[in-house]
C-alpha positions as CSV (number, residue, x, y, z in Angstrom):
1,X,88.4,45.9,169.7
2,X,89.1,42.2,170.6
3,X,90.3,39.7,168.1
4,X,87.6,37.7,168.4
5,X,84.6,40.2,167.8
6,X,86.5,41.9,165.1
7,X,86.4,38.1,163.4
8,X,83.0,37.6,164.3
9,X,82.1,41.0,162.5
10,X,83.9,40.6,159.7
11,X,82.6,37.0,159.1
12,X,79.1,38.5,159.3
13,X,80.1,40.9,156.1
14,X,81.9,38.3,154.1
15,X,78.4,36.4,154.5
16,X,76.2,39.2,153.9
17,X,77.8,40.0,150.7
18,X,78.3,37.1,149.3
19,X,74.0,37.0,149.7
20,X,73.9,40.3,148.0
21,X,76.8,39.3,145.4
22,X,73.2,37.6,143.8
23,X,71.9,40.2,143.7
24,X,74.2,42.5,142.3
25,X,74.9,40.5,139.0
26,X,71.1,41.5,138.6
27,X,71.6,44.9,139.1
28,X,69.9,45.0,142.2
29,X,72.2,45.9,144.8
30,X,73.7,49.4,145.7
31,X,77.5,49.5,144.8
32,X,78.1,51.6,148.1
33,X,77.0,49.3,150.3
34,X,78.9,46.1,149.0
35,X,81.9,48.9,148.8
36,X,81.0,49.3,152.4
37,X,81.2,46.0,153.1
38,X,84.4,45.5,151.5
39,X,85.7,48.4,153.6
40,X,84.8,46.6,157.1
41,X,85.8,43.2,156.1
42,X,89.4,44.0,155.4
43,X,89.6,46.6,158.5
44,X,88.1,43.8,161.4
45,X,90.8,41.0,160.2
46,X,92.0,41.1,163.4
47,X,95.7,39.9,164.3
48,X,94.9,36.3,164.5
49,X,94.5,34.7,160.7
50,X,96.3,32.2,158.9
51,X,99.3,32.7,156.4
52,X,99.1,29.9,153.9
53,X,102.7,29.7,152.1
54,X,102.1,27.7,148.8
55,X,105.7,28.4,147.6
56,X,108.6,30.0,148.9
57,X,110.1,30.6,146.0
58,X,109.9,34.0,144.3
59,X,110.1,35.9,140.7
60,X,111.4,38.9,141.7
61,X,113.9,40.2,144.2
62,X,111.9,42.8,146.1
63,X,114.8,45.4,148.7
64,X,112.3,45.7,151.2
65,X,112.4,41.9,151.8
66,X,114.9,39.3,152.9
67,X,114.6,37.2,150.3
68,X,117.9,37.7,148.4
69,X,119.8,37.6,151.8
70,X,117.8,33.9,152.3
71,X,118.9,32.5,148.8
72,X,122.3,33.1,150.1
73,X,121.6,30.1,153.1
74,X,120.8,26.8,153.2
75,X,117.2,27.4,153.7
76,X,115.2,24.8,151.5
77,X,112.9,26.7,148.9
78,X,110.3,24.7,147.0
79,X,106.3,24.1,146.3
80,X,104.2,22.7,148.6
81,X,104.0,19.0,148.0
82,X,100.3,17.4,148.3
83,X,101.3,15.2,151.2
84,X,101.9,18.2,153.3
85,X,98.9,20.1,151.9
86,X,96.9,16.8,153.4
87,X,98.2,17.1,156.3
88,X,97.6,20.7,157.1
89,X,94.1,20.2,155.9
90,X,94.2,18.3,158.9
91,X,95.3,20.6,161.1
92,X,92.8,23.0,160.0
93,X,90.3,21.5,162.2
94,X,91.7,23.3,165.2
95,X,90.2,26.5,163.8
96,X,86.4,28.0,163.6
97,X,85.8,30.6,161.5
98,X,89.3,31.8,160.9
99,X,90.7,34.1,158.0
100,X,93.5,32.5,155.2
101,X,95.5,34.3,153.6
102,X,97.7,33.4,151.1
103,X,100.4,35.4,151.5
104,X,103.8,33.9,151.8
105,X,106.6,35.0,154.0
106,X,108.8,34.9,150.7
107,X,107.9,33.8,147.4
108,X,104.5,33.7,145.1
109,X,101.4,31.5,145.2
110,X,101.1,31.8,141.6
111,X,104.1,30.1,141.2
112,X,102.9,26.7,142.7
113,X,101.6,24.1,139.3
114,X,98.4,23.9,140.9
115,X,98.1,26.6,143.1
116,X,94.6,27.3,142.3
117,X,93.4,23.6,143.1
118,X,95.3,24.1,146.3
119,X,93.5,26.8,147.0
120,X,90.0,25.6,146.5
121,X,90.7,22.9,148.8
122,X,91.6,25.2,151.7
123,X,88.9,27.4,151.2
124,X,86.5,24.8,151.3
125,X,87.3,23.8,154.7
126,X,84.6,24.4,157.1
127,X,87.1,26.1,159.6
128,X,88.0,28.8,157.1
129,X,85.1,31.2,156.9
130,X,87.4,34.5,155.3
131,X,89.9,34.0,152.1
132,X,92.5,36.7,150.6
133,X,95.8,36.2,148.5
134,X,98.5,38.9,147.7
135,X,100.6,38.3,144.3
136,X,102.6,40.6,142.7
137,X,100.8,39.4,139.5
138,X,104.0,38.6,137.4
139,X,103.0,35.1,136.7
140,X,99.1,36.2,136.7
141,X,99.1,35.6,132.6
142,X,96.2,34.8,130.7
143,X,96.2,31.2,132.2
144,X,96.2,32.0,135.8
145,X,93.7,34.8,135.2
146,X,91.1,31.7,133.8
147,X,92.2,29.8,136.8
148,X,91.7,32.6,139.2
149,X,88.6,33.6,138.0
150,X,87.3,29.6,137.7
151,X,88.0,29.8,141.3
152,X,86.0,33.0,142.5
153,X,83.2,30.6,140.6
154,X,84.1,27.6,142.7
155,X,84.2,29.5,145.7
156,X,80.0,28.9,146.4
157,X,80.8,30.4,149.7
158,X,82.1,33.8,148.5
159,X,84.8,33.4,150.9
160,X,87.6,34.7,148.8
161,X,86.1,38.5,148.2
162,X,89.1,40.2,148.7
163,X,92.5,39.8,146.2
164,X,95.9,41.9,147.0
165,X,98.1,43.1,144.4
166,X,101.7,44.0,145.2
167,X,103.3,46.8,142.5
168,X,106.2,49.1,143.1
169,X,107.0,52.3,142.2
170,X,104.4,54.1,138.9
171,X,107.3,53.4,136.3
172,X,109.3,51.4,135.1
173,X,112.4,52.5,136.2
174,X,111.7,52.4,139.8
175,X,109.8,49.2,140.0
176,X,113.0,47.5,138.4
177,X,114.8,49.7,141.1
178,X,112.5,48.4,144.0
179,X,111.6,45.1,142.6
180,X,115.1,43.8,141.2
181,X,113.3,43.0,137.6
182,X,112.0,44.4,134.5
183,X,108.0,43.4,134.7
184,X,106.3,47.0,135.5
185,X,104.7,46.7,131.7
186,X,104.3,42.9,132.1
187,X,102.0,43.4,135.8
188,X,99.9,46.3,134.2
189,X,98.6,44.3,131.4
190,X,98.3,41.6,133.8
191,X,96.1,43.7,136.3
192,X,94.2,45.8,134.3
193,X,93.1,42.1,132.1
194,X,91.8,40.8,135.5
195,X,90.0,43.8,136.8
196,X,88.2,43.7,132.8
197,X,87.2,40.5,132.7
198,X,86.0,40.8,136.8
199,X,84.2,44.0,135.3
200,X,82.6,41.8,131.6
201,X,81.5,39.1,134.2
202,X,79.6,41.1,136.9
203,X,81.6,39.5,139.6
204,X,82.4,41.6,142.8
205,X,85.6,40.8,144.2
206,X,87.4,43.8,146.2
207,X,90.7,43.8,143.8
208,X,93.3,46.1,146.2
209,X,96.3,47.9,144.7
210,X,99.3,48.3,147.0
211,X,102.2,50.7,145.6
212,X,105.7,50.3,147.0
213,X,107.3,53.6,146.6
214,X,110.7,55.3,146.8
215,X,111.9,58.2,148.8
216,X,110.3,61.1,147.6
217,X,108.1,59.2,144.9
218,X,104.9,61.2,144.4
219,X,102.0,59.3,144.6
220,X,99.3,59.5,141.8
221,X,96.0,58.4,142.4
222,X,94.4,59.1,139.2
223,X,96.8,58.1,137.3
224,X,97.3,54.2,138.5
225,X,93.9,54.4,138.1
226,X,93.8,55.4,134.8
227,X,96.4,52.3,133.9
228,X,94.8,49.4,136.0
229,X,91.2,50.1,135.8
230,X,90.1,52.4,132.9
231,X,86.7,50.6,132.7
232,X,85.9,51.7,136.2
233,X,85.2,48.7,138.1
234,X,83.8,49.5,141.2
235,X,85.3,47.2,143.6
236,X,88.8,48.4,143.5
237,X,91.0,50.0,145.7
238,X,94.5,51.9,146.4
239,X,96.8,52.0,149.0
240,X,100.5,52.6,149.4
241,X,103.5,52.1,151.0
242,X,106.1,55.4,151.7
243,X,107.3,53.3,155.1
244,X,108.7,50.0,155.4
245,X,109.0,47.4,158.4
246,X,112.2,46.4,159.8
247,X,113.8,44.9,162.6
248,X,116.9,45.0,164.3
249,X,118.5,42.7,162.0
250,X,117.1,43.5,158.8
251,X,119.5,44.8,156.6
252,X,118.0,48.1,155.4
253,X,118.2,49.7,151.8
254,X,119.0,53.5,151.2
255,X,116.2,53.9,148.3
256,X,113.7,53.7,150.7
257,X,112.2,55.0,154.0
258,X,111.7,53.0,157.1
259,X,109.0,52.6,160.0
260,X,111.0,54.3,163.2
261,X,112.1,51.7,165.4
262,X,113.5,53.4,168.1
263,X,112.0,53.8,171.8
264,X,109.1,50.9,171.0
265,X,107.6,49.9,174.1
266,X,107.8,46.0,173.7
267,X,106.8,44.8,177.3
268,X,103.8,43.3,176.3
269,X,104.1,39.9,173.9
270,X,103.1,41.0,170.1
271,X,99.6,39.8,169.0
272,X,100.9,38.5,165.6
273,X,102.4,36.0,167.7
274,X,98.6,34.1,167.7
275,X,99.0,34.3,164.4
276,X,99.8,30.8,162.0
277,X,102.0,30.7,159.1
278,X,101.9,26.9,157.1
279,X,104.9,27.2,155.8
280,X,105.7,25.3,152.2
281,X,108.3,22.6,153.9
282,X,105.4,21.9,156.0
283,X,107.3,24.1,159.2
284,X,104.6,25.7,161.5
285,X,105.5,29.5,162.6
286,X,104.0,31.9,164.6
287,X,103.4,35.1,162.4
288,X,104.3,35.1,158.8
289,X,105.0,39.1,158.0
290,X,107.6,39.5,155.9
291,X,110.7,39.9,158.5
292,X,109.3,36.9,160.7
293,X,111.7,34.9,159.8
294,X,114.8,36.4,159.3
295,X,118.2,34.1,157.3
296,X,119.5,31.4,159.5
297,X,116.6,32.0,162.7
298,X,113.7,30.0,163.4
299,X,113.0,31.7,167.0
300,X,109.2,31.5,165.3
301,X,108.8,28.4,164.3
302,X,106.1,26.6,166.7
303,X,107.0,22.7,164.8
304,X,105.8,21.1,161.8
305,X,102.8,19.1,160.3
306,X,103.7,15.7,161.5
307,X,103.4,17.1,165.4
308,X,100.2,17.3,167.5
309,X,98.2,20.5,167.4
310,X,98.7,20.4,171.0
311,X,102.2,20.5,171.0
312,X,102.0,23.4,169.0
313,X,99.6,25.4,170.9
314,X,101.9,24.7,173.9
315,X,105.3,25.9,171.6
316,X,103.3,29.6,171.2
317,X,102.4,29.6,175.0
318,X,106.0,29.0,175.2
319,X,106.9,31.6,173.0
320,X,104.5,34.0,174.5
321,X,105.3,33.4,178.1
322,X,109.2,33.9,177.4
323,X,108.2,37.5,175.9
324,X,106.8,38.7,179.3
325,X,109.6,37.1,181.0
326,X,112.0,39.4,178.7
327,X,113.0,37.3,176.0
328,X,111.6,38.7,172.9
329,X,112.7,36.4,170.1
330,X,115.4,37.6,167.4
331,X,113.0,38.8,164.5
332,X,110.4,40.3,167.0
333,X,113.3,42.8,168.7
334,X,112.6,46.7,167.5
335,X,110.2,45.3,165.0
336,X,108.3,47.5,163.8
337,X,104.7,45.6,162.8
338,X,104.6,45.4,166.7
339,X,101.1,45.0,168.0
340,X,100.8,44.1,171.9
341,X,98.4,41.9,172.8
């Protein structure tokens, strides 16, 4: 289905239940359907969204991702200052009806002082139509879960329905194994306090559970369940990661299984090249997955906020048009999130 219609659908849903969100805290709307909803809205993102990098800078030290490798460089890690904030507010006027997500290539959005102010203002923006975050809820404490539900409030538009949680492995010792710190016991209270007080205030947000797993881990259904949402909310949902992506330069890690990257037909440019990442130094990139920018490369960096949106529209044609010509950029080669366009 093309990027554009899958947007166009998926705005539709965001708007229709955000209407019937009214409804619902009266008790007068079916749970299935705004569960249906919730189930096309995050299937018809599409490739081409926004990934909106509050901070770079991380609390844990995750094997599946290159942050540790990056500390090691001279890379600059930091919160978004307010100046650069401005001026990607500004740049947000090249786009109509596009999703942001606030995911960052490495790093936490709860981590940024005023990441929830941030937020608001980028939601508000009447080229945003769709909003998501994924945290792996270690700084989601009883203050940031006030903040975070102050600004589902806030959000008039509904345009935030859908929140991501990262978790690895269903103990202890493996999410210290996968994640690089002790805060399994610390991210379940965390969770399961947000999905209460979501379930005490009537509020529909789809909450989504993703489980990093080891080899061989056996997944459990029931009993996350049981831990993060023994109150039943309806709106949340479980999914789970036995695979990883990787590149030809990502360094891989033995405790865990990888995405095969061998005979990938790459002739066609990747559509997560349309995508945007705003990172927090206030760079520009195309993409923003998690190996899209690799330690030391910036083969997808399109500029920054102080250049016209014209000069980076013609960086990506650039980009793209290099790709059919054969030169597929350093953290695109044998990836294996490859999508062709």
């Amino acid at each position: 289905m093309p990027n554009g219609i899958q947007m166009r659908i998926s705005n539709f849903c965001n708007r229709f239940k955000s209407f019937l969100t009214k409804s619902y805290t009266k008790g007068n709307v079916s749970i299935h359907l705004l569960r249906y909803l919730d189930f096309i809205i995050v299937r018809t993102n599409g490739n081409r969204f926004i990934e909106f990098e509050l901070s770079n800078i991380c609390n844990a030290r995750c094997v599946f991702c290159p942050y540790p490798d990056m500390l090691k460089t001279d890379k600059k890690f930091m919160h978004m200052d307010e100046s650069i904030l401005n001026k990607i507010k500004l740049k947000l006027n090249a786009f109509k009806g596009e999703l942001v997500s606030f995911t960052p290539t490495t790093g936490d959005t709860l981590l940024h002082p005023h990441w929830h102010s941030a937020m608001l203002g980028v939601i508000e923006h009447k080229g945003i139509s769709r909003a998501t975050m994924f945290t792996n809820a270690i700084a989601l404490d009883e203050e940031a879960t006030s903040n975070l539900l102050d600004l589902i409030d806030l959000d008039k538009e509904g345009k935030l329905s859908q929140i991501y949680f990262s978790v690895g492995g269903l103990n202890a010792e493996n999410y210290k194994s996968l994640y690089q710190v002790d805060r399994f016991e610390k991210v379940k209270t965390n969770i399961t306090r947000f999905i209460q007080m979501l379930n005490e205030q009537n509020k529909c947000t789809g909450i989504h559970l993703h489980f990093k797993l080891k080899k061989d881990e056996v997944w459990d259904e029931v009993l996350v369940a049981k831990w993060f949402n023994p109150n039943n909310y309806p709106f949340v949902y479980y999914s789970k990661s036995v695979e990883y992506f990787s590149n030809s330069s990502f360094k891989k890690n033995a405790m865990i299984d990888y995405y095969p990257s061998e005979n990938l037909d790459q002739k066609k440019p990747c559509a997560y090249l349309l995508k945007t990442r705003f990172a927090a130094d206030g760079g520009i990139w195309a993409d923003g997955c998690v190996i899209s920018e690799m330690p030391g490369d910036s083969s997808l960096k399109l500029g920054t906020v102080d250049d016209e949106w014209a000069e980076i529209s013609k960086n990506r044609d650039k980009l793209i048009d290099n790709w059919t010509q054969g030169n597929v950029p350093l953290p695109c080669q044998s990836c294996t999130v490859y999508r062709p366009i």
